[in-house]
C-alpha positions as CSV (number, residue, x, y, z in Angstrom):
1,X,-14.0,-7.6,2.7
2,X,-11.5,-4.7,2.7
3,X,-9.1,-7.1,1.7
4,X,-10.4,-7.9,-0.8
5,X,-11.4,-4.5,-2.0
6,X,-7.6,-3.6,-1.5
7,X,-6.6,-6.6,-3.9
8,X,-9.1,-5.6,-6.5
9,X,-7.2,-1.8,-6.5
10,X,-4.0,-3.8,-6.8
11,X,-5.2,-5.5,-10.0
12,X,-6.5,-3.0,-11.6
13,X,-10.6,-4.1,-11.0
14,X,-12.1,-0.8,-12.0
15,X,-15.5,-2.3,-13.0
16,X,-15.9,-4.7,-9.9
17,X,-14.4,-1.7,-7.7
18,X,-17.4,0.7,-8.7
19,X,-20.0,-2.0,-8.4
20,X,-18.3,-2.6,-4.5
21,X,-18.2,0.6,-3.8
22,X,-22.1,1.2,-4.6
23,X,-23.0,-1.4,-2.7
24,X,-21.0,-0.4,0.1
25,X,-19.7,3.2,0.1
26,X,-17.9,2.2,2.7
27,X,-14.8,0.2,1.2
28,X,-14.2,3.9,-0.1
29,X,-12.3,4.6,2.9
30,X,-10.4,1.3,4.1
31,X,-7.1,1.0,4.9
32,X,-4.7,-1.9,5.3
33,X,-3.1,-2.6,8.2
34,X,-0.3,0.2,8.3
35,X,-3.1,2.8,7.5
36,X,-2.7,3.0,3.8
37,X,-6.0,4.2,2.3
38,X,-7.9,2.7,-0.8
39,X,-7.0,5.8,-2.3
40,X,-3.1,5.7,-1.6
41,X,-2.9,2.4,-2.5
42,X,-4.4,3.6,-6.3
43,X,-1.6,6.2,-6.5
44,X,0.6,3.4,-5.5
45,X,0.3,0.7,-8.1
46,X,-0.1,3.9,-11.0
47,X,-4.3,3.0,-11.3
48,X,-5.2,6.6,-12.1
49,X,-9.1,5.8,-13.2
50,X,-9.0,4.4,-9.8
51,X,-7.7,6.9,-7.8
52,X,-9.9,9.6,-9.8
53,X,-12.9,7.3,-8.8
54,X,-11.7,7.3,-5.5
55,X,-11.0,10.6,-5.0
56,X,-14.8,11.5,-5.3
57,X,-16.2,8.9,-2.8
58,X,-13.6,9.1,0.1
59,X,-14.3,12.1,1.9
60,X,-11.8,14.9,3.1
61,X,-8.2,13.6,2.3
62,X,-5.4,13.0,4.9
63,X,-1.9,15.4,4.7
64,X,-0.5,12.1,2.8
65,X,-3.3,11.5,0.1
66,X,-3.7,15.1,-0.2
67,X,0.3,15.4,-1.3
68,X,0.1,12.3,-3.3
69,X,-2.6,13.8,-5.7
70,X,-1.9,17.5,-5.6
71,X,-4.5,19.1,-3.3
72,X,-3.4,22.4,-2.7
73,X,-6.6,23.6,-1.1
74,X,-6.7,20.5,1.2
75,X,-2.9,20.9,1.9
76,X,-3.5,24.7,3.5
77,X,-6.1,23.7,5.2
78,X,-4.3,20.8,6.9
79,X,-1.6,22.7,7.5
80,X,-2.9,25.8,9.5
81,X,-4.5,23.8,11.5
82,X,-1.6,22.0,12.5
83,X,2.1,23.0,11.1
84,X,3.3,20.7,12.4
85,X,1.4,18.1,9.9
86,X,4.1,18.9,7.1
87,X,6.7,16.8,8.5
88,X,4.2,13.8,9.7
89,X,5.3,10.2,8.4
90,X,2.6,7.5,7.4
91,X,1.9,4.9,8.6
92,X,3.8,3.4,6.1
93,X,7.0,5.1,6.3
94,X,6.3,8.6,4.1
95,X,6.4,12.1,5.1
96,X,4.1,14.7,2.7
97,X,6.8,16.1,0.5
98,X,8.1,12.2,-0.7
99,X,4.9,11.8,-1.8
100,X,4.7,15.3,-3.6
101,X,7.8,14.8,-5.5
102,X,7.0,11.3,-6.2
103,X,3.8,11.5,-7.4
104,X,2.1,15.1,-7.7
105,X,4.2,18.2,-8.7
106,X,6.4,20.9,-8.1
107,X,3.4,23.3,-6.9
108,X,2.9,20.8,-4.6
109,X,6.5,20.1,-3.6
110,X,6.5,24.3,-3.5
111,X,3.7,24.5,-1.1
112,X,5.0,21.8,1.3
113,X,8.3,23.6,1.3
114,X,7.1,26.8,2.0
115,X,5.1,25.8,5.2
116,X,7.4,23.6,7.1
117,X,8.6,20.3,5.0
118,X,12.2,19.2,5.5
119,X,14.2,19.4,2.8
120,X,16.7,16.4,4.4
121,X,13.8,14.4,5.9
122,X,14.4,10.5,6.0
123,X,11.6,8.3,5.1
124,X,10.7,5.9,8.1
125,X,10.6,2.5,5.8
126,X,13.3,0.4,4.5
127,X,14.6,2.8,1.8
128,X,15.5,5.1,4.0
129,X,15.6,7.8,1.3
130,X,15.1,11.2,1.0
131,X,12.8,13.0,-1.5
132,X,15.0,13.7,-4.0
133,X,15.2,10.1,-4.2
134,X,11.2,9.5,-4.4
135,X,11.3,12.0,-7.2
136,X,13.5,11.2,-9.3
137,X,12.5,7.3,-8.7
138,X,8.6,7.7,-9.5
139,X,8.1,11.2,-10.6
140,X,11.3,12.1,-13.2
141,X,9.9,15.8,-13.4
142,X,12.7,17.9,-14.2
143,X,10.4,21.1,-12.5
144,X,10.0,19.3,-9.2
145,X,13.7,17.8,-9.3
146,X,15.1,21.5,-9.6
147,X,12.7,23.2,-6.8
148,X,14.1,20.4,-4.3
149,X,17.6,21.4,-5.3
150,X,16.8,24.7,-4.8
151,X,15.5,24.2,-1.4
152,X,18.7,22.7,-0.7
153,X,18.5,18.8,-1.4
154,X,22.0,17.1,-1.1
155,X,22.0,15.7,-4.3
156,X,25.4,13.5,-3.2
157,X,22.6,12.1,0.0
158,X,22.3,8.4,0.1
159,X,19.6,6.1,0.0
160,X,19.3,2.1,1.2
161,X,21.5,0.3,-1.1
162,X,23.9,3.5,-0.8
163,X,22.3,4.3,-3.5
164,X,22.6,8.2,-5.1
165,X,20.0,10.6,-7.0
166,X,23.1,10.4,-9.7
167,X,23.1,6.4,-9.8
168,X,18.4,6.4,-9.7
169,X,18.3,9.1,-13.1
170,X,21.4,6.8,-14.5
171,X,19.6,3.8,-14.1
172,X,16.6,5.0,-16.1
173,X,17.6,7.2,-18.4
174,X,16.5,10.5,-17.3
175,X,19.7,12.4,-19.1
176,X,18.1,15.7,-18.1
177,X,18.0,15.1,-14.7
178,X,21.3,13.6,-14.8
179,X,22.6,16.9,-16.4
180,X,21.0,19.2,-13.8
181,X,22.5,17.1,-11.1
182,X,25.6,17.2,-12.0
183,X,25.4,21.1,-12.5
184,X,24.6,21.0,-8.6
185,X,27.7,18.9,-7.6
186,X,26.6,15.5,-8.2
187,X,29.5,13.3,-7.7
188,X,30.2,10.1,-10.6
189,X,32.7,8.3,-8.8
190,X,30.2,7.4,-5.9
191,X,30.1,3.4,-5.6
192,X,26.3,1.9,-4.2
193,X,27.1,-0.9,-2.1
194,X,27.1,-3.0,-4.9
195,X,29.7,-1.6,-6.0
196,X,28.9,-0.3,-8.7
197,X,29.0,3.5,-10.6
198,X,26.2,5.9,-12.1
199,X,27.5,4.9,-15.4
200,X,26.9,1.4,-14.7
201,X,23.7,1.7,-14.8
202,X,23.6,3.7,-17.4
203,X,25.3,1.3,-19.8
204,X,23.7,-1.9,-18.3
205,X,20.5,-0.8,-19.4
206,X,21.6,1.2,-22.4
207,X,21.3,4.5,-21.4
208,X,23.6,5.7,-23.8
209,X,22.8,9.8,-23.3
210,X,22.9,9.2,-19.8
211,X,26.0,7.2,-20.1
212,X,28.3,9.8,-22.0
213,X,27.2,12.3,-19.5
214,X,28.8,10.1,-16.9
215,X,32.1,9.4,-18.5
């Protein structure tokens, strides 16, 4: 029945998810088999009517779900109960502050970084990124971008793929973040292992902004 539940968050079932839920408050909580909650899985596939919904019938969050949707309060009190909890990775692969910058916002990313998140933390999963990455990728926010760069995020650091935060804002457009990158060193001539250059990106999916910033 979880399952289930998970695939009607993954489709976007909002009605059918509130009817499951009253009839078994339960489902509120599950997880899937790496331990990613009803309520992650919302913020994952951007189902924000979901993951409000959620948020009200699951209970005291975890460090992860907590990042993910902003929870200061929840964050402290993780946190002085265990430091240590700012740098724990999901089951999944994430630690707190790739989910902050990827999904909540600089407050957030703030708080984490002020009680103990790495700056140059790896994510445990196949992207093997850092969050930097996750920000600019899901997030864009210019406010959360320049706090991690102020904190001291490599901004030259490369993901799976060798892939750069120069060749991710490129690739969608984000001109302002490429700007503020390159004010902080970003490097243009750094190939992915494809090959290929920021402005590549840029041009292939006509980014032209982004593109003349990159010439």
């Amino acid at each position: 029945m979880s399952q289930h539940f998970l695939n009607m968050i993954r489709k976007g079932q909002t009605a059918e998810i509130a009817s499951a839920v009253e009839e078994s408050p339960e489902l509120a909580l599950a997880r899937d088999p790496q331990g990613v909650s009803a309520l992650m899985l919302a913020v994952y596939t951007g189902q924000p009517m979901i993951r409000d919904f959620l948020l009200a019938k699951c209970g005291d969050l975890d460090i992860w779900e907590a990042a993910a949707v902003g929870d200061s309060h929840r964050l402290h009190t993780l946190i002085a109960s265990d430091a240590m909890m700012a740098r724990e990775v999901s089951g999944d692969g994430w630690p707190p502050l790739h989910l902050a910058a990827a999904f909540a916002d600089a407050d957030t990313v703030t708080l984490l970084l002020e009680h103990g998140a790495h700056i140059h933390q790896v994510s445990h999963n196949p992207l093997r990124n850092h969050a930097l990455h996750a920000c600019i990728a899901l997030n864009g926010s210019i406010d959360s971008v320049r706090v991690l760069i102020d904190a001291g995020a490599d901004v030259n650091a490369t993901a799976a793929g060798g892939y750069s935060p120069l060749h991710q804002a490129a690739a969608s457009g984000k001109s302002e973040v490429v700007r503020l990158l390159l004010r902080h060193g970003a490097k243009k001539d750094t190939t992915c292992d494809k090959g290929k250059l920021p402005v590549d990106y840029a041009r292939e999916r006509n980014h032209l902004d982004a593109a003349a910033l990159l010439v």
